[in-house]
C-alpha positions as CSV (number, residue, x, y, z in Angstrom):
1,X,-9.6,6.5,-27.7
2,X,-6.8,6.8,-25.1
3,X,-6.8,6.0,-21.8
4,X,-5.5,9.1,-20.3
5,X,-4.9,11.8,-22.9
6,X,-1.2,12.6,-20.8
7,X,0.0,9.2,-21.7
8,X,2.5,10.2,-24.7
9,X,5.7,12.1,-24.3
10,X,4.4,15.1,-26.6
11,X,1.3,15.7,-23.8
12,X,3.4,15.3,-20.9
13,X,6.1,17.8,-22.4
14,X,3.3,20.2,-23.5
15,X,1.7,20.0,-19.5
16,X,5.5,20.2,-18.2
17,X,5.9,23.5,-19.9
18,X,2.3,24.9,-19.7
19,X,2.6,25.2,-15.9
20,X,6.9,26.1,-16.2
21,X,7.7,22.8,-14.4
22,X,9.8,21.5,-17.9
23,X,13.2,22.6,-15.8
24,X,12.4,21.1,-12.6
25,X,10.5,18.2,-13.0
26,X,11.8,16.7,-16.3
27,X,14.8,15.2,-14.9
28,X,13.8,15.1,-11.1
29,X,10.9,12.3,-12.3
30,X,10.0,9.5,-14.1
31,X,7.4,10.1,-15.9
32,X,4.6,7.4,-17.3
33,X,4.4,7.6,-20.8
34,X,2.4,4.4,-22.1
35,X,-1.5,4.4,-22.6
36,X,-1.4,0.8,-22.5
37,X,-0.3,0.8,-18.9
38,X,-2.8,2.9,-18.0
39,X,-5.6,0.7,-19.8
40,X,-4.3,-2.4,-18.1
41,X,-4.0,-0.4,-14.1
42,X,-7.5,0.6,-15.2
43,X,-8.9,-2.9,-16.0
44,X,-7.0,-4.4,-13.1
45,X,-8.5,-1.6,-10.5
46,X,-12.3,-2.1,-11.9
47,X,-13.6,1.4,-11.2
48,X,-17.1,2.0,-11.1
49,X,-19.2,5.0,-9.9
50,X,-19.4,3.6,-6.9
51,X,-15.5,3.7,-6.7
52,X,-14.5,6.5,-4.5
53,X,-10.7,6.5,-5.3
54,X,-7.5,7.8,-3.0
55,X,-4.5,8.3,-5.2
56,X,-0.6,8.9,-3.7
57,X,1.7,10.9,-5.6
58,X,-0.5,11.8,-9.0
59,X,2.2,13.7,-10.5
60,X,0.8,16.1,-14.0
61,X,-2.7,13.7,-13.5
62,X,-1.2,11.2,-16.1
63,X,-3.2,8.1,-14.1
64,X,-5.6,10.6,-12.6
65,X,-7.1,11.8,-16.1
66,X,-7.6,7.6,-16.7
67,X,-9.7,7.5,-13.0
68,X,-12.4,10.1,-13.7
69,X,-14.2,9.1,-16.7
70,X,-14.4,5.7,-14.8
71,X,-14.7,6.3,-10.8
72,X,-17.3,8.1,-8.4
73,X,-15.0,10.3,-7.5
74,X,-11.0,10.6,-6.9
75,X,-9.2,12.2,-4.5
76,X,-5.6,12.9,-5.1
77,X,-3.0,13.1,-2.2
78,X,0.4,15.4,-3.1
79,X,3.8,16.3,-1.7
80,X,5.2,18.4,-4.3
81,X,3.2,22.1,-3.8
82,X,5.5,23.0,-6.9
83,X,3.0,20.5,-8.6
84,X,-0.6,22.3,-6.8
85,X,-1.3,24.5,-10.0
86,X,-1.9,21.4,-12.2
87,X,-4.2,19.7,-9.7
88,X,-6.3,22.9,-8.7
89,X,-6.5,23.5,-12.9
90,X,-8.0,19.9,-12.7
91,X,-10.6,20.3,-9.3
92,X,-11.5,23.3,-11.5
93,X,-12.3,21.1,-14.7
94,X,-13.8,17.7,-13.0
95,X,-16.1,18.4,-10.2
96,X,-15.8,14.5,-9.3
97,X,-11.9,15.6,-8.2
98,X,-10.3,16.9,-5.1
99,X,-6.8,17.3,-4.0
100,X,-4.8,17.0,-0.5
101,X,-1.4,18.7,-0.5
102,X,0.9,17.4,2.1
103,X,3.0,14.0,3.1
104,X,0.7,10.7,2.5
105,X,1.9,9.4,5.2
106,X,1.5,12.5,8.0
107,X,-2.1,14.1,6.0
108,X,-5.0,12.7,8.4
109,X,-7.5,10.6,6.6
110,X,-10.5,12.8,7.8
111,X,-8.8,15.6,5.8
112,X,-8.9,13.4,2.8
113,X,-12.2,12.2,3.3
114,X,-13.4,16.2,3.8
115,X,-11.9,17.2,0.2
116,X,-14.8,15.8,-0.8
117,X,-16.8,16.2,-4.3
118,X,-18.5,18.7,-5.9
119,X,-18.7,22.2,-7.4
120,X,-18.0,25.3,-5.6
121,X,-19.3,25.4,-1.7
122,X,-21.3,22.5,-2.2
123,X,-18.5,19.8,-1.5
124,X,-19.4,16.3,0.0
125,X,-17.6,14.2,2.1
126,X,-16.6,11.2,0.8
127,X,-14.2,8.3,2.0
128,X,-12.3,6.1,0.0
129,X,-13.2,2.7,-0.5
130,X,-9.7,1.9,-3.2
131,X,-6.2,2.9,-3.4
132,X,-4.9,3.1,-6.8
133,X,-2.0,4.8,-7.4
134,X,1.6,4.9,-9.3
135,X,2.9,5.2,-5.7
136,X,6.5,7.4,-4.8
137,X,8.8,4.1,-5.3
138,X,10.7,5.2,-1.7
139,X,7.9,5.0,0.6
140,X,5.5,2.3,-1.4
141,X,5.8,-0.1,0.7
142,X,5.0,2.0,3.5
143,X,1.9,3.4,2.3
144,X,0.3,0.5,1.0
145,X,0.7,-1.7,4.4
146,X,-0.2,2.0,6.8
147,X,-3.2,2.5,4.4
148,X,-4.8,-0.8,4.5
149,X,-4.2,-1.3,8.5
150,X,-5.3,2.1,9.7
151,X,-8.2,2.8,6.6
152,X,-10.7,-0.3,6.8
153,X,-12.5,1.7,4.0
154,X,-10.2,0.5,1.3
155,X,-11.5,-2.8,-0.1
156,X,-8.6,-3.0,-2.3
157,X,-5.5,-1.4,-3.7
158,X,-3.9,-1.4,-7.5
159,X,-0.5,0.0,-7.0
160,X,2.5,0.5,-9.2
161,X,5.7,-0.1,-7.6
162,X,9.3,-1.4,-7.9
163,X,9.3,-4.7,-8.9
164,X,11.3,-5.6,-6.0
165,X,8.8,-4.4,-3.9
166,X,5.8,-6.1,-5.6
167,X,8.4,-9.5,-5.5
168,X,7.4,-9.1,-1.1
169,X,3.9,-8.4,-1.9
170,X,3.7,-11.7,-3.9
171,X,6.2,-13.8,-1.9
172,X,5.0,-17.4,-0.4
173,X,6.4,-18.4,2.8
174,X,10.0,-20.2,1.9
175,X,10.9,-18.0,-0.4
176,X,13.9,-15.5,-1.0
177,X,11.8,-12.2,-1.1
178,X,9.1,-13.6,1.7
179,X,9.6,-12.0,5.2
180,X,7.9,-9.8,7.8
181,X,6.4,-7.3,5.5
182,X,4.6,-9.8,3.6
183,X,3.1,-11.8,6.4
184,X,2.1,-8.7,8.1
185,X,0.1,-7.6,4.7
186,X,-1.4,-10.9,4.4
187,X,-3.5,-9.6,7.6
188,X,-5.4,-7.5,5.6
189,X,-5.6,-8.2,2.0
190,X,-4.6,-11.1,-1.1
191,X,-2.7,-10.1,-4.4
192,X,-5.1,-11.3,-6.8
193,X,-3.3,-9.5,-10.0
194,X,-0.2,-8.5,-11.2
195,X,2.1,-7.5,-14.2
196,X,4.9,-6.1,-15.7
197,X,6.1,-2.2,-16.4
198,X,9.5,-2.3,-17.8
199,X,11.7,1.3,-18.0
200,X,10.7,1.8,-21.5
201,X,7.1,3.3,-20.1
202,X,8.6,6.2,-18.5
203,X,10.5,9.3,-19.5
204,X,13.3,9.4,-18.5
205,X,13.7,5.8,-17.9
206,X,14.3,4.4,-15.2
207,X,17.2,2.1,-13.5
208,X,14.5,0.2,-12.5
209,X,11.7,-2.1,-13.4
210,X,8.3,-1.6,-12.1
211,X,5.1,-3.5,-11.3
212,X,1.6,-3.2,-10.9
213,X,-0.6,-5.3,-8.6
214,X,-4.0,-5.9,-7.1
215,X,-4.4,-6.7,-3.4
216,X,-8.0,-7.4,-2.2
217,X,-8.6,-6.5,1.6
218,X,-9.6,-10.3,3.4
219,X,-10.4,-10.6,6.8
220,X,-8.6,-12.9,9.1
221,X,-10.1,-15.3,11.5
222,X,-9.7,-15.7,15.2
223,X,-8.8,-19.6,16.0
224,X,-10.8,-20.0,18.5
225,X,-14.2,-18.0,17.9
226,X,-14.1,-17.8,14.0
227,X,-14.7,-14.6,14.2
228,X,-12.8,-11.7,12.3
229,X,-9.8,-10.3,14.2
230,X,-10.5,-7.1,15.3
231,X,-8.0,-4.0,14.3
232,X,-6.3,-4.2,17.8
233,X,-5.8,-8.0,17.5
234,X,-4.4,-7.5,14.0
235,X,-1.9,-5.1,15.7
236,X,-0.7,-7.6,18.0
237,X,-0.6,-10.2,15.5
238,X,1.8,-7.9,13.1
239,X,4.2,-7.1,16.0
240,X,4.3,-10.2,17.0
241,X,5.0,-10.9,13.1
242,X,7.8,-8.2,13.5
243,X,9.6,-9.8,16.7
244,X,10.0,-13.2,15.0
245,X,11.6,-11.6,12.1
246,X,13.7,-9.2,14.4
247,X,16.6,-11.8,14.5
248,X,15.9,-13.7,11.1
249,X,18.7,-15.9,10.9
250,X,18.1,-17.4,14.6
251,X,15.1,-19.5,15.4
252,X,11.5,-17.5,16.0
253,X,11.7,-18.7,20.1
254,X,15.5,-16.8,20.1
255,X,14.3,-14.2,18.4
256,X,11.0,-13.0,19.7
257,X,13.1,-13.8,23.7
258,X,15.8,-10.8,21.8
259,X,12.7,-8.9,21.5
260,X,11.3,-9.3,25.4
261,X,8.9,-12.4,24.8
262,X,9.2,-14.4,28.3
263,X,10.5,-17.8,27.1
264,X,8.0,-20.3,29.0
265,X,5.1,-18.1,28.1
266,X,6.7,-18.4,24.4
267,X,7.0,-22.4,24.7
268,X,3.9,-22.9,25.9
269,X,2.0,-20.4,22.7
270,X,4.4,-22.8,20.4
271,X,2.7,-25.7,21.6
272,X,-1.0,-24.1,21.8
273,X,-0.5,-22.9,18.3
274,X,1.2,-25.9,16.7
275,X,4.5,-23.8,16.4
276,X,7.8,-25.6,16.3
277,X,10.2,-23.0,18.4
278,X,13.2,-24.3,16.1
279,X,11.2,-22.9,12.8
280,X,12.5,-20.2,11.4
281,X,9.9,-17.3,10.9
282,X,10.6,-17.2,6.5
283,X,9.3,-20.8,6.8
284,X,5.8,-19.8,9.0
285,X,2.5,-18.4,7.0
286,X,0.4,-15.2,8.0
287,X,-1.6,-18.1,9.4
288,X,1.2,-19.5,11.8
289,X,1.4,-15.9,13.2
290,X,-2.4,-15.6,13.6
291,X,-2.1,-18.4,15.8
292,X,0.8,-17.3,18.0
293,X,-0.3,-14.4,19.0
294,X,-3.9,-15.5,19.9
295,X,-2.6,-18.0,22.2
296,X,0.3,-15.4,23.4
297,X,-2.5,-12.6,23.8
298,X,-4.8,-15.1,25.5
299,X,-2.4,-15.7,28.3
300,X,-1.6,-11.9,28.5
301,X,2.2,-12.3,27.0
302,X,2.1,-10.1,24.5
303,X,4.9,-6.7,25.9
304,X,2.8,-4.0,25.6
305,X,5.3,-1.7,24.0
306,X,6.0,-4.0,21.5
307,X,6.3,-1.6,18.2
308,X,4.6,-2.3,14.4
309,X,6.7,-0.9,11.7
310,X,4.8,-0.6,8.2
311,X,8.0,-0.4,5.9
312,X,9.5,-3.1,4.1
313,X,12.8,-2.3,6.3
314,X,15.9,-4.2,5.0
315,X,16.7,-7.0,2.6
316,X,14.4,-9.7,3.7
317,X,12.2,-8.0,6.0
């Protein structure tokens, strides 16, 4: 039995030209063409019916047709209105789906969560507690960071993305691909999966290759208490994370002083943290950073304008 009865090029043809999208869509997307893939996003995301799942960017409901049987419900999030005829003709069919048209990174969450379940009038609110999704490969990155820091309802995420992008997910401090984006989403979850989707899955193929993985939320402790950090303290932490990477080829005390760090406050947190000031930030862990700005924030030096960016920004970031 197949995991998602789109997953073959004749059903995805057939749904392309069933809703007159053949002309637009078939060379504007890639589209996922592998059952096996699905199987193997399906065993990595572990759905239950107590899953409540938010997908980005669902496309004809290739991966979404694979979610129902499986999850507690699924709530699909789309930009492409061209696209709305498919997913009302599947909230028609599956009572357990609901749809969002609109930007996944501008729709409000409480307009996700009030889709809801459910046949006619009788819809119920439901927030998501995962993120699984063969996300838009431009704005990932994005998403997956902005939905884990602002949605502490997702207990994990199973994502497909480029492989370069999933490369930062994965990095380890010292490496090549390792840099602000990953230490900033090691504040709010670990990769505890991952594999392979090469351009032969999709049709048309990509120029790209593609990879899924598994990111579990985990909570980050305060130094001194124990405690969890709190979401503003996480905040704080990331943009401190982001002004240590601002400059990346000077040291992290040069670059968070570009950034509006006073330097003594800076050389004293150094020392209270167990910092060196000479370090470059590719070399420190999400760990390191923790500790920086606890003992930055604990003597009130953290600028309060400091911004949080969620992309993945340039090579390296």
């Amino acid at each position: 039995m197949p995991a998602s009865p789109l997953a073959n090029p004749t059903a995805m043809r057939e749904m392309l030209e069933r809703f007159g999208l053949a002309t637009k869509h078939r060379l504007g997307q890639n589209f996922l063409v592998d059952d096996h893939v699905i199987a193997r996003i399906l065993d990595l995301a572990r759905l239950d019916e107590g899953s409540h799942v938010v997908e980005v960017g669902p496309g004809i409901g290739t991966l979404t047709l694979g979610m129902l049987p499986h999850a507690g419900s699924v709530v699909s999030i789309e930009a492409d209105h061209t696209l709305e005829p498919v997913l009302a003709d599947l909230a028609h069919e599956f009572p357990s789906f609901a749809y969002v048209m609109g930007d996944a990174l501008k729709v409000s969450w409480e307009s996700v969560c009030a889709a809801g379940v459910g046949e006619g009038d009788t819809k119920t609110r439901v927030e998501p507690n995962i993120l699984v999704a063969n996300l838009p490969y431009n704005v990932a990155a994005t998403i997956i960071l902005k939905y884990l820091a602002e949605h502490p309802s997702l207990a994990a995420a199973v994502v497909m993305v480029q492989a370069e992008v999933a490369d930062r997910i994965c990095a380890a401090p010292g490496s090549k691909a390792y840099g602000a984006y990953t230490a900033k989403l090691n504040l709010y979850g670990r990769v505890t999966g991952r594999f392979e989707v090469p351009p032969t899955c999709f049709m048309p193929a990509p120029h790209v290759n593609s990879a899924v993985v598994r990111i579990e939320r985990a909570s980050v402790a305060d130094p001194e208490t124990g405690a969890a950090l709190g979401p503003e303290r996480l905040a704080a932490t990331a943009a401190v994370t982001d002004a240590a990477f601002a400059q990346r080829r000077k040291t992290i005390r040069n670059s968070m002083a570009a950034r509006g760090f006073e330097k003594a406050a800076l050389d004293e947190a150094f020392v209270a943290a167990g910092v060196s000031p000479t370090a470059r930030a590719e070399t420190l862990a999400c760990e390191d950073f923790v500790r920086l700005a606890s003992a930055l924030a604990a003597a009130e030096a953290i600028p309060a304008d400091l911004p949080v960016r969620f992309s993945a920004g340039g090579a390296g970031k």
